[in-house]
DRENVEXTI-480502 format. One record per residue (C-alpha): residue number from 1; residue in three letters; x, z, y. Coordinates in nm, 2 decimals, decimal comma. Example, Ala and Ser with C-alpha at 12.3 -4.5 7.8 and 13.67 -1.06 7.14 Angstrom:
BEGIN
VOMI seq type      x      z      y
VOMI   1  ALA   1,23   0,78  -0,45
VOMI   2  SER   1,37   0,71  -0,11
This chain:
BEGIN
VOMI seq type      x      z      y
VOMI   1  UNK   8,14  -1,38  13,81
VOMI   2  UNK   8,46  -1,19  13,67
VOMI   3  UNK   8,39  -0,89  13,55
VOMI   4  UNK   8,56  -0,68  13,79
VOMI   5  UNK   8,78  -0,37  13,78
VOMI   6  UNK   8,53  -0,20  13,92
VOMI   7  UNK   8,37  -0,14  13,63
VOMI   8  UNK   8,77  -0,09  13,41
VOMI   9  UNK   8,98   0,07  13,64
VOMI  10  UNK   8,84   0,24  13,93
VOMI  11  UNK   8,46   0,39  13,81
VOMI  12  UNK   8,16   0,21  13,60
VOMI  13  UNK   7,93   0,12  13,83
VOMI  14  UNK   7,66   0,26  13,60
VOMI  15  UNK   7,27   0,28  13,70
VOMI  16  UNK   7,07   0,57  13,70
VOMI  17  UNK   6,72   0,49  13,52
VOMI  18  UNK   6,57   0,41  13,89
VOMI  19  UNK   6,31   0,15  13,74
VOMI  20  UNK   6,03   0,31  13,96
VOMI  21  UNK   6,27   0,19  14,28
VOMI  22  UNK   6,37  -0,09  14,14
VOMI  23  UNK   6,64  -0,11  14,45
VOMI  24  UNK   6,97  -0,04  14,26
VOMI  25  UNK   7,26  -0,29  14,33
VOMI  26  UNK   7,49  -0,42  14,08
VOMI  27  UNK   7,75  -0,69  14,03
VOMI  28  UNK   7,74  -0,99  13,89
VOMI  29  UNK   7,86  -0,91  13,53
VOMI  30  UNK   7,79  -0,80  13,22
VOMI  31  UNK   7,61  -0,46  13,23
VOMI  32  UNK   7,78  -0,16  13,02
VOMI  33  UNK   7,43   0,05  13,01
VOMI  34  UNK   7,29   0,12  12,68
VOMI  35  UNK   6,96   0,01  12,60
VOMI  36  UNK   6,71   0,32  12,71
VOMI  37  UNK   6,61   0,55  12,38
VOMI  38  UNK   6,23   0,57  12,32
VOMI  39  UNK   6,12   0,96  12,40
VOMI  40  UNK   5,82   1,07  12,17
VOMI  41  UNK   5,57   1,22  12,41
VOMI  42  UNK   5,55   1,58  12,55
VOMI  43  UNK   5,94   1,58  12,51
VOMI  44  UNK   6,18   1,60  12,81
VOMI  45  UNK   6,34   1,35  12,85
VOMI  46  UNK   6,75   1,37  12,80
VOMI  47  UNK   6,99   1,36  13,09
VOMI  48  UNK   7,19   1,10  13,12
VOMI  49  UNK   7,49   1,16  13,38
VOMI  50  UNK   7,59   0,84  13,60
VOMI  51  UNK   7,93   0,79  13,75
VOMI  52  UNK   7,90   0,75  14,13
VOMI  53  UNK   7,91   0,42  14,27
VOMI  54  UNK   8,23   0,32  14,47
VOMI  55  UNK   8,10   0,26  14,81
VOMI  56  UNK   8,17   0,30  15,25
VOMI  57  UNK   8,43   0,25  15,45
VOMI  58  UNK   8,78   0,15  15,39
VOMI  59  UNK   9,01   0,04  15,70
VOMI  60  UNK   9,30  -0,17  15,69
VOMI  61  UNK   9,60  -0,19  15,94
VOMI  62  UNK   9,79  -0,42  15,93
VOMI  63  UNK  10,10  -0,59  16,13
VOMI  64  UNK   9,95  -0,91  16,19
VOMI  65  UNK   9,87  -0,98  16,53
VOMI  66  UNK   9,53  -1,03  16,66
VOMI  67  UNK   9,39  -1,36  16,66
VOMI  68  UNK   9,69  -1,51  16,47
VOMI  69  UNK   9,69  -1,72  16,14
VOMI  70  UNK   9,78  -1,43  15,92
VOMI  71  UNK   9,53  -1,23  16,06
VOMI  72  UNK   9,25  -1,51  15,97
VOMI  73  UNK   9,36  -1,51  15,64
VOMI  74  UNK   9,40  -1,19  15,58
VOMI  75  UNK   9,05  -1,14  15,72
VOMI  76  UNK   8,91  -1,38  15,49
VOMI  77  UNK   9,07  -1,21  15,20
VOMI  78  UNK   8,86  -0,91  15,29
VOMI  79  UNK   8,52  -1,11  15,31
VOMI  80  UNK   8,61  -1,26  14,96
VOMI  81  UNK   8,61  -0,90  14,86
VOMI  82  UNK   8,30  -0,78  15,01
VOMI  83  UNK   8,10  -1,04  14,94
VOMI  84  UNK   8,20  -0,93  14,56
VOMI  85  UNK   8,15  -0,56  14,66
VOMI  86  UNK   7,89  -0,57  14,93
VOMI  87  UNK   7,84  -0,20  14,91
VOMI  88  UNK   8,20  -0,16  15,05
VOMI  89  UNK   8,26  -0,29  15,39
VOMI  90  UNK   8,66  -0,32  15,49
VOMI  91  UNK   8,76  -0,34  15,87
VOMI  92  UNK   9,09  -0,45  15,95
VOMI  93  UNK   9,26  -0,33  16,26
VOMI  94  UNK   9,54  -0,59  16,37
VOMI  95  UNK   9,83  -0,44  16,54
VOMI  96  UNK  10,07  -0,66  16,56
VOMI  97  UNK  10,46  -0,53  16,63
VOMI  98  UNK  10,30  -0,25  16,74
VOMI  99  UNK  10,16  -0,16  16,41
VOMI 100  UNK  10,43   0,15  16,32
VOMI 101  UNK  10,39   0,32  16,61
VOMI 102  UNK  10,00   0,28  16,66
VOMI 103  UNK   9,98   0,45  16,29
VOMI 104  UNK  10,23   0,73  16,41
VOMI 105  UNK   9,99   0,81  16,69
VOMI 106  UNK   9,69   0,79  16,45
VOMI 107  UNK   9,86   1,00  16,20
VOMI 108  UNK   9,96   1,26  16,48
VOMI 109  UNK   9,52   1,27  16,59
VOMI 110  UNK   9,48   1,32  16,20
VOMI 111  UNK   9,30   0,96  16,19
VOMI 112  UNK   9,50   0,79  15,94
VOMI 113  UNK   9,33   0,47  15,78
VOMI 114  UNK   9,28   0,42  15,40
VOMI 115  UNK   9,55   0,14  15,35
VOMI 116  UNK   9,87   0,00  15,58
VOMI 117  UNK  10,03  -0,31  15,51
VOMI 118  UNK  10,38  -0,21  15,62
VOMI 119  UNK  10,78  -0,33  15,61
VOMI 120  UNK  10,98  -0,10  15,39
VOMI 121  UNK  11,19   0,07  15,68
VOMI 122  UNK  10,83   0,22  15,80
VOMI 123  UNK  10,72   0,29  15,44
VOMI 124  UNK  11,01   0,52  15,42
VOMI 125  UNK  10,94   0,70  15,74
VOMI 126  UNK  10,61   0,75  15,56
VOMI 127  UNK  10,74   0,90  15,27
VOMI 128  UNK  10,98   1,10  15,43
VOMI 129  UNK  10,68   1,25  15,64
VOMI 130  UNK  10,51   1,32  15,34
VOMI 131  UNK  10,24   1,08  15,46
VOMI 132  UNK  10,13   0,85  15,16
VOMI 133  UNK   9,95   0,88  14,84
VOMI 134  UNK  10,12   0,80  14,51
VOMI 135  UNK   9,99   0,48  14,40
VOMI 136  UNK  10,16   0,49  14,01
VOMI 137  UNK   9,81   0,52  13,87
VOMI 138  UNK   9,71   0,20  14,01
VOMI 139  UNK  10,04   0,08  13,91
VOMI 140  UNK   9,98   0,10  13,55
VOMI 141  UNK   9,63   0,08  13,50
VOMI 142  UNK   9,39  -0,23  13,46
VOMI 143  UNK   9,44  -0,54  13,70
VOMI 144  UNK   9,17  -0,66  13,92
VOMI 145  UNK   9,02  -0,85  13,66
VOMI 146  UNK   9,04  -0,63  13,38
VOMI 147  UNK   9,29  -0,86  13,16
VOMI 148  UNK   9,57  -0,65  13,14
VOMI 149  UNK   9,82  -0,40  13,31
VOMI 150  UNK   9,91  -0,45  13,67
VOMI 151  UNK  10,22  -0,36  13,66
VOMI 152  UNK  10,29  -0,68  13,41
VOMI 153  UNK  10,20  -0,90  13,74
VOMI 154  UNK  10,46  -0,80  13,93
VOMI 155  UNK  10,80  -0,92  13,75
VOMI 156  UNK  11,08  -0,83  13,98
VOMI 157  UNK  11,19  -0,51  13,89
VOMI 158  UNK  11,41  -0,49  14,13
VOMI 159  UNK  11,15  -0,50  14,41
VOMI 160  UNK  10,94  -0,22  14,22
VOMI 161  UNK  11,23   0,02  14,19
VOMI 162  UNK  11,29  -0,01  14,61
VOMI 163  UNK  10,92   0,12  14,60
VOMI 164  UNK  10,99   0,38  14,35
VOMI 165  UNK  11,11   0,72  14,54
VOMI 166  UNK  11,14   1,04  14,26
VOMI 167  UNK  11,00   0,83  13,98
VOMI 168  UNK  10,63   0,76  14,20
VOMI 169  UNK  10,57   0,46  14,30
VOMI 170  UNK  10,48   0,43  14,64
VOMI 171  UNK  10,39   0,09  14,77
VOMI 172  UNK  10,27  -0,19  14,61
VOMI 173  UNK  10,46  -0,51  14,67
VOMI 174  UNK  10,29  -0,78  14,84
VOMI 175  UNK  10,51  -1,06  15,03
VOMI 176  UNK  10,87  -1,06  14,89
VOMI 177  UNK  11,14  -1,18  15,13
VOMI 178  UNK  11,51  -1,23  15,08
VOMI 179  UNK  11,79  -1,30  15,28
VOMI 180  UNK  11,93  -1,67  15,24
VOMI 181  UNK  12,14  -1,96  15,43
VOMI 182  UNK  11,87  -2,19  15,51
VOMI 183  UNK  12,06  -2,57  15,50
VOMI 184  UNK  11,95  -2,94  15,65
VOMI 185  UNK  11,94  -3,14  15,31
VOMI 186  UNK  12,01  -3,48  15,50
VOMI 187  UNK  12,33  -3,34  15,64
VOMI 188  UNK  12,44  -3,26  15,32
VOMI 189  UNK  12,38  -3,56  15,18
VOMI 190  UNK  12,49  -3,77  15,45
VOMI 191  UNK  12,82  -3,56  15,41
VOMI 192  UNK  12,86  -3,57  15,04
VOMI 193  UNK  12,83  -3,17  15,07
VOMI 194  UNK  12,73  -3,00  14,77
VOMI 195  UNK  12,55  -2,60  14,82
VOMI 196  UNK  12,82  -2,39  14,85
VOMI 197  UNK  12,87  -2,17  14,53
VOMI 198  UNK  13,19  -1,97  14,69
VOMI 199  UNK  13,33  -1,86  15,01
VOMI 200  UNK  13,58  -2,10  15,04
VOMI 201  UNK  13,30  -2,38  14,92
VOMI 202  UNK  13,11  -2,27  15,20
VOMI 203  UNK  13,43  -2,28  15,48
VOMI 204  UNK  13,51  -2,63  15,37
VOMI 205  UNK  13,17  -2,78  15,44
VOMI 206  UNK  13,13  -2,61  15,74
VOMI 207  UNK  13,47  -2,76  15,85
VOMI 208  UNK  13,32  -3,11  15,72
VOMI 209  UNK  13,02  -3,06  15,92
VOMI 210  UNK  13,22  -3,00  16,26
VOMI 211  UNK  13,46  -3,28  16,19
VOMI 212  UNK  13,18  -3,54  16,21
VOMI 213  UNK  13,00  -3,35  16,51
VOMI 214  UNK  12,73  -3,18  16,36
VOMI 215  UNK  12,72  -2,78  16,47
VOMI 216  UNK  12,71  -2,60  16,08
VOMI 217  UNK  12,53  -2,30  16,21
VOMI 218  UNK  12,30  -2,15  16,51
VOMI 219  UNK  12,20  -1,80  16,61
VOMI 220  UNK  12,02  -1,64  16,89
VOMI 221  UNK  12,28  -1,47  17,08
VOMI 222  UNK  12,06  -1,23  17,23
VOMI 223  UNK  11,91  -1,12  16,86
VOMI 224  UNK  12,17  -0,82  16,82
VOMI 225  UNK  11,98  -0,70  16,46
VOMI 226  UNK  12,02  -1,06  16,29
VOMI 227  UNK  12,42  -1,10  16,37
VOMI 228  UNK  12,49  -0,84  16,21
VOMI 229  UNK  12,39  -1,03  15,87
VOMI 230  UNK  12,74  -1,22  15,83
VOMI 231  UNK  12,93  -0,87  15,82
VOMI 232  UNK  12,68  -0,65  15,64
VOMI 233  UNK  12,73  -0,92  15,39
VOMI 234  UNK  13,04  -0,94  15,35
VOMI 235  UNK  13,07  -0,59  15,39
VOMI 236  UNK  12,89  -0,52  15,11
VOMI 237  UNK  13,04  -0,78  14,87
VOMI 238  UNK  13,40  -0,66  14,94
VOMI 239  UNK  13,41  -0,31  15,00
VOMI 240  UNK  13,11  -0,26  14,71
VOMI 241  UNK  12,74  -0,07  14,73
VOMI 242  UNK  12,85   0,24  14,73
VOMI 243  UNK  13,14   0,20  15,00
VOMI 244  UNK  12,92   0,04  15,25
VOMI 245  UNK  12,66   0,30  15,28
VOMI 246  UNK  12,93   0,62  15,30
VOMI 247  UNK  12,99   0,44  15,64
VOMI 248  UNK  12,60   0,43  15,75
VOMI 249  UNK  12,59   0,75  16,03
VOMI 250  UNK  12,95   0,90  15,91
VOMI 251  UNK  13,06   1,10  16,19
VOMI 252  UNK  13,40   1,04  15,96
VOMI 253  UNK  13,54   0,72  16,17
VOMI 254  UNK  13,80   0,69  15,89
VOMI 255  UNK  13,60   0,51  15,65
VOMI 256  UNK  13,64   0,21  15,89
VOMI 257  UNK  14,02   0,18  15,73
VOMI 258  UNK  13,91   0,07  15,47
VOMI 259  UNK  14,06  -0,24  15,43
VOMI 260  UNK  13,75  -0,42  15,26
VOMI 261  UNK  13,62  -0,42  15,63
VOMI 262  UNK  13,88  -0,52  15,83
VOMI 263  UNK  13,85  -0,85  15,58
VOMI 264  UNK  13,54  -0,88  15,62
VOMI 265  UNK  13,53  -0,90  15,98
VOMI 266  UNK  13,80  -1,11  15,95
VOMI 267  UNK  13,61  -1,36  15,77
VOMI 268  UNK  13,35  -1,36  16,02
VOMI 269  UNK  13,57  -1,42  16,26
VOMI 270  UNK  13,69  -1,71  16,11
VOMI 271  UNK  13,43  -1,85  15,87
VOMI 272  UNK  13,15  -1,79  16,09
VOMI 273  UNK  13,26  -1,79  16,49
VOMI 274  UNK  13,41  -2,09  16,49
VOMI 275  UNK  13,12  -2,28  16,35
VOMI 276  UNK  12,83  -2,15  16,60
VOMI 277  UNK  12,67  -2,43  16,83
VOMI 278  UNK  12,78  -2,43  17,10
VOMI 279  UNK  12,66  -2,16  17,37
VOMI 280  UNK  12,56  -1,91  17,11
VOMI 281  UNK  12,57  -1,66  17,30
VOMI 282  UNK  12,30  -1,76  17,58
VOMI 283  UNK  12,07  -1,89  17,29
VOMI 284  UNK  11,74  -1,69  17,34
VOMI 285  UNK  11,50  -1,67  17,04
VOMI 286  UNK  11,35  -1,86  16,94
VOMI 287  UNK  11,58  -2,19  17,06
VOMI 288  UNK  11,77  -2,13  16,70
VOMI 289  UNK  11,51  -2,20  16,52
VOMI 290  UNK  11,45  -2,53  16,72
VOMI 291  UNK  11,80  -2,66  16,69
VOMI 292  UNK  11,75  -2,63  16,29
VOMI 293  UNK  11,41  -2,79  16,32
VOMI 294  UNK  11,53  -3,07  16,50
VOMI 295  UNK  11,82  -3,15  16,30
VOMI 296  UNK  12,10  -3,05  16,56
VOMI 297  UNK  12,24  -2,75  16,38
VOMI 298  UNK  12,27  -2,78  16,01
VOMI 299  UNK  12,24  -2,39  15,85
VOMI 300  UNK  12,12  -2,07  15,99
VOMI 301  UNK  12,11  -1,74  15,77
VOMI 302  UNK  11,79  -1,58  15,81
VOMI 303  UNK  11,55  -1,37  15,58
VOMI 304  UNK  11,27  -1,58  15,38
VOMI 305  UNK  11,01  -1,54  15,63
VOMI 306  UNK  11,20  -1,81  15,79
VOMI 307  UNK  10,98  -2,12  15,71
VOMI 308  UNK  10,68  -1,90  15,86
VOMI 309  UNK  10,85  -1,92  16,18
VOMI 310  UNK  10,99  -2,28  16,17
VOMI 311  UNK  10,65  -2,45  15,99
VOMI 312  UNK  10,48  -2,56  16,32
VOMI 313  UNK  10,78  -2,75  16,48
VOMI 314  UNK  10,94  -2,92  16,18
VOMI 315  UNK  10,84  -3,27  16,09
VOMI 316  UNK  10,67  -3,36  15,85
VOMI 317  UNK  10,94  -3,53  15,67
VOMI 318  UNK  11,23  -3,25  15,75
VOMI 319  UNK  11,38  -3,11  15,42
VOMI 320  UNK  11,57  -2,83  15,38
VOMI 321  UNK  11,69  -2,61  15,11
VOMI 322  UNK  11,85  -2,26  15,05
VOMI 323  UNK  12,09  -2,06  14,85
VOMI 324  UNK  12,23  -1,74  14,87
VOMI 325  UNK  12,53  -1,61  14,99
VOMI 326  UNK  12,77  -1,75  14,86
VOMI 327  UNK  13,00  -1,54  14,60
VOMI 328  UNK  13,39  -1,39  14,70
VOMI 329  UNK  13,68  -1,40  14,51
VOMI 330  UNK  13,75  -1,06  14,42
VOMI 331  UNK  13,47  -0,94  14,56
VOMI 332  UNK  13,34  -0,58  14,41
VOMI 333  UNK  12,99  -0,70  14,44
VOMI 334  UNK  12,83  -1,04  14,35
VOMI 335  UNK  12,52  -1,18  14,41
VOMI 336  UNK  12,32  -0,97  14,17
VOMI 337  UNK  12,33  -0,72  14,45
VOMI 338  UNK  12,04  -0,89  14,66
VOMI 339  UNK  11,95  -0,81  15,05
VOMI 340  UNK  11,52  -0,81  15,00
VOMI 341  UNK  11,23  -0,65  15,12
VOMI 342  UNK  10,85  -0,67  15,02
VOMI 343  UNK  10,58  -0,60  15,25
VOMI 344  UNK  10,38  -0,38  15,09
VOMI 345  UNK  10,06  -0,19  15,06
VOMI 346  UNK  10,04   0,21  15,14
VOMI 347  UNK   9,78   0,42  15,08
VOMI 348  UNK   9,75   0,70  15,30
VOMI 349  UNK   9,74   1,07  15,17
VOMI 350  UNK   9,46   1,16  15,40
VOMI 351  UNK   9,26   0,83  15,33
VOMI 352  UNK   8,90   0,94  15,43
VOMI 353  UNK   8,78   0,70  15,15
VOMI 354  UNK   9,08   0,68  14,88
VOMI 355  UNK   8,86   0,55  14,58
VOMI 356  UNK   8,68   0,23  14,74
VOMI 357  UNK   9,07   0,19  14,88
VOMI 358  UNK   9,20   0,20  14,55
VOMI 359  UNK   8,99  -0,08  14,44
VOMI 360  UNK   9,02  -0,29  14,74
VOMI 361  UNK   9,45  -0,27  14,67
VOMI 362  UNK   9,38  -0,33  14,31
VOMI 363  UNK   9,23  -0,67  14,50
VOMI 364  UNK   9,45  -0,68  14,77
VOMI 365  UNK   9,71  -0,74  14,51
VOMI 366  UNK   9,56  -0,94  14,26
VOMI 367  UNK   9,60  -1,35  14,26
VOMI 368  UNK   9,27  -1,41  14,45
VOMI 369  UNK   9,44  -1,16  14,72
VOMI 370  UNK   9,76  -1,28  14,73
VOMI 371  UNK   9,75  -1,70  14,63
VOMI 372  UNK   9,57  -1,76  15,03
VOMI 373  UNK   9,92  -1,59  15,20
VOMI 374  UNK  10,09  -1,94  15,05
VOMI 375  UNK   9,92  -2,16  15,30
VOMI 376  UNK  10,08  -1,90  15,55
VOMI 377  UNK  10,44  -2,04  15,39
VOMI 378  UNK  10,46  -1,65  15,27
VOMI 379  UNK  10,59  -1,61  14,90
VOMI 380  UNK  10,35  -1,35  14,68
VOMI 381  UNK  10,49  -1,06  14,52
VOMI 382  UNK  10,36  -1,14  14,18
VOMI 383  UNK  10,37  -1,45  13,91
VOMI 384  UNK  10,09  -1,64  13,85
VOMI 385  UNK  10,05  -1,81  14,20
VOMI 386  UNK  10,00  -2,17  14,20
VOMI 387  UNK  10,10  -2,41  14,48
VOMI 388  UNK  10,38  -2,22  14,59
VOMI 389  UNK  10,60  -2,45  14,88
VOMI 390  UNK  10,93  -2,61  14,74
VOMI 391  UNK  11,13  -2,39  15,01
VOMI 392  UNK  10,95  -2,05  14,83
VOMI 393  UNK  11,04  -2,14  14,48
VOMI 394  UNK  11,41  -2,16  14,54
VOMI 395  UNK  11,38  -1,82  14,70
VOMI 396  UNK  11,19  -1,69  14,37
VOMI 397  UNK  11,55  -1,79  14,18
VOMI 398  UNK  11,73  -1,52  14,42
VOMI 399  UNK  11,47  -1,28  14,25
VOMI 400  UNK  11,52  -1,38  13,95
VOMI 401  UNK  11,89  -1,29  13,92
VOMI 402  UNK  11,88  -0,98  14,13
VOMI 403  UNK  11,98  -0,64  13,97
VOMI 404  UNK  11,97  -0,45  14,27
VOMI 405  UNK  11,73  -0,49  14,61
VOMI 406  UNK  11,96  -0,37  14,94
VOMI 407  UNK  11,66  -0,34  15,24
VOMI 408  UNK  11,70  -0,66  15,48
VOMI 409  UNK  11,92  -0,59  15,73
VOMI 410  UNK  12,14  -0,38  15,47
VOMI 411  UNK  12,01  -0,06  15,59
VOMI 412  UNK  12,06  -0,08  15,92
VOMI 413  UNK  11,71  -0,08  16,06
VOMI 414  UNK  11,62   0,26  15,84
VOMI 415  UNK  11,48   0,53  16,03
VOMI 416  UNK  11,78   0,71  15,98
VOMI 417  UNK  12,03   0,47  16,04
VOMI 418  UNK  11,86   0,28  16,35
VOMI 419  UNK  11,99   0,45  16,64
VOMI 420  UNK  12,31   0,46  16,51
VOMI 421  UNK  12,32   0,07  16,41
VOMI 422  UNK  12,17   0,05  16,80
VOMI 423  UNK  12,46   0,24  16,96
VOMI 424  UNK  12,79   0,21  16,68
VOMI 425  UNK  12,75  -0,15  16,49
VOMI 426  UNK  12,53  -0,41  16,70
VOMI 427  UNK  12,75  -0,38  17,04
VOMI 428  UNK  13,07  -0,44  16,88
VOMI 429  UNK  12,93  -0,72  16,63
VOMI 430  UNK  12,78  -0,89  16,89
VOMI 431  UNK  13,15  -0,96  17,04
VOMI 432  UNK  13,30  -1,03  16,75
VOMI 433  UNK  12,98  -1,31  16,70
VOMI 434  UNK  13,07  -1,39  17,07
VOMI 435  UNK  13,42  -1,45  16,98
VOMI 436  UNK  13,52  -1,21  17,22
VOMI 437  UNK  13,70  -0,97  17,03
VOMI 438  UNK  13,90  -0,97  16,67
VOMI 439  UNK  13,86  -0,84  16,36
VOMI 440  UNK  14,08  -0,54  16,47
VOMI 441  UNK  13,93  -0,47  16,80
VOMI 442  UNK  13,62  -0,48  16,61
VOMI 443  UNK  13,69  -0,24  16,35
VOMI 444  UNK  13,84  -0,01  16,66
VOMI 445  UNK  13,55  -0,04  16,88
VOMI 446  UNK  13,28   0,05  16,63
VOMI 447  UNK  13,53   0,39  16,55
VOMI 448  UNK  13,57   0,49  16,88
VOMI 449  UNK  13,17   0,40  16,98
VOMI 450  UNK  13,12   0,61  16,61
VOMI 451  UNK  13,31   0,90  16,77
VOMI 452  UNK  13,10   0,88  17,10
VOMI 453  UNK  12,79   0,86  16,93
VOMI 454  UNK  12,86   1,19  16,69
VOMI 455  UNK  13,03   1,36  16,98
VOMI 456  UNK  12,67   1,34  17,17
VOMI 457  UNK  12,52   1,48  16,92
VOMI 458  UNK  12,71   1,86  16,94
């Protein structure tokens, strides 16, 4: 068997000279305990001091529902573990969506567990509340295995530093996702379409696409939080970084003037709108999903957690591609500015059992913890993963060229943006998606529902 962190990285697992017992336990691997000095007689014998043996109770939560496929796997992940450290047992509590607010409770009754696997959006809610332990020391010490520095695993640097809050690094990345038009590659070819590599690229074929009868994109209409992703996009890429997060909760309306947004609007309005299957706007989730599946839409934009949702009802010889959005003439920003997230792992500050936790995210993290989540179409935070889908390693290439990570959804579902997104952005994007208002009467309706919502407030 490896020899484990255990005995690099967390403690030695060294035995006491308990030869009259005889009952110690140990792992599989080579022992680091000198050979035992001969004591002449009538001397005492010298003490020897022994390093406590990481052991209990650690308790995952987890997101996962109960009784799901990811909560199988990540159960057996934990047996894996124990079987290798049977004097730690791990319980996993499966919350499903109601994960975030099931820990708020537990954290309010002082009964926090030892680890959370969380989205970033809750992770900062947790840091803000002063709620998690540091985990840098984990960060840069030994792997699992004891081959090397962890932090080498984990090559996105740009998925680190959205962990990173005052130099600490917080979580510890475990499923990266990124946002990404998702494509039907026998459309394409049938058309003679290439992947779009700019804006007007990507109007053309949709225009192709429509032409010959085929609907370029589908949405849910009734999923307020993903339309705003053609906008925010844009948004971003036009007006820059910096521009489109002055606007997050302003009570300042006049930001919206900004010309960069009006264009952007503009563009969804007539890059986007007119290229929606038909009925959009009665589309419940999942139907989207279905008309992509099944060949009747051609694109949808979603985050990479996509073919998770899609990889029971496509057949088995449906191929599909992505690429990123594509880039803007002009544009202040360019696709080095990258809308991803990582589920990650959080260690609570009041873990009741923080070292046995420590070595079960050292684990958690490592390739025999992270290489099951691929059967689960999930794409693993670190390199060194074999078998990875097709559909996953095109993602990876978004990673690979990103400079800087902008949270999915582009802020807008952060604790303290979300009830202003709710009340100021998603009604008025939702008629622009709709088609039922312009670019101007958007850009005037989220200002005057801005107003309202700060007005409230006094």
């Amino acid at each position: 068997m490896k020899k484990k962190i255990s005995l690099i990285l967390v403690v030695v697992m060294v035995l006491s000279c308990l030869a009259a017992c005889g009952q110690a336990k140990t792992p599989a691997a080579e022992s680091t305990v000198a050979p035992a000095e001969t004591v002449a007689e009538g001397t005492a014998a010298p003490e020897t001091e022994t390093e406590p043996v990481v052991s209990g109770d650690v308790e995952l939560a987890s997101h996962f529902a109960p009784g799901s496929e990811q909560a199988a796997v990540l159960q057996g992940i934990a047996d894996a573990f124990m079987a290798e450290h049977p004097e730690i047992n791990v319980t996993i509590q499966f919350n499903g969506n109601e994960n975030f607010v099931k820990m708020k409770t537990r954290f309010a009754a002082n009964d926090a567990p030892d680890i959370i696997w969380t989205s970033p959006s809750d992770i900062l809610w947790y840091v803000q509340s002063d709620l998690l332990a540091p985990l840098t020391d984990v960060y840069n010490g030994q792997n699992y295995y004891g081959t090397g520095i962890m932090a080498d695993d984990f090559p996105y640097k740009a998925v680190v530093d959205m962990n990173t809050v005052d130099g600490e690094i917080m979580a510890l990345p475990a499923e990266l996702c990124a946002g990404a038009w998702y494509y039907n590659k026998a459309v394409f070819e049938d058309l003679g379409l290439s992947v779009p590599a700019t804006w007007d690229e990507f109007v053309a074929n949709n225009a192709k696409m429509l032409e010959a009868g085929i609907s370029p994109i589908c949405a849910d209409g009734n999923v307020d939080f993903y339309l705003p992703w053609y906008f925010t996009n844009l948004a971003v890429r036009l007006a820059g970084l910096d521009a489109y997060k002055e606007i997050l909760a302003n009570p300042d309306s006049s930001l919206w003037d900004n010309p960069a947004f009006l264009q952007a609007a503009k563009m969804v309005e007539e890059g986007i709108v007119p290229f929606f299957q038909p009925g959009m706007k009665g589309t419940q989730y999942p139907a989207a999903n279905a008309l992509f599946a099944q060949g009747q839409a051609a694109m949808t934009y979603c985050a990479s957690w996509f073919p998770q949702e899609i990889i029971s009802i496509t057949p088995d010889d449906f191929q599909y591609g992505m690429f990123s959005f594509p880039e803007i003439e002009g544009a202040k920003e360019t696709r080095t500015v990258v809308e991803m997230k990582a589920n990650s792992y959080v260690l609570c500050k009041e873990a009741k059992n923080p070292e046995a936790a420590k070595l079960f995210l050292t684990y958690l993290v490592s390739k025999d913890g992270l290489e099951p989540l691929v059967q689960l179409n999930m794409l693993p935070a670190i390199s060194g993963i074999d078998n990875i889908p097709e559909i996953q390693q095109e993602v990876l290439s978004i990673f690979e060229t990103a400079e800087v990570g902008v949270p999915i959804h582009f802020y807008l579902f952060d604790p303290d943006y979300k009830d202003w997104a709710s009340a100021v952005i998603f009604p008025a994007n939702n008629q622009l998606c709709y088609g039922e208002i312009t670019a101007e009467q958007f850009i005037e309706a989220v200002k005057t529902s801005n107003d309202a919502f700060f007005a409230a407030k006094k």
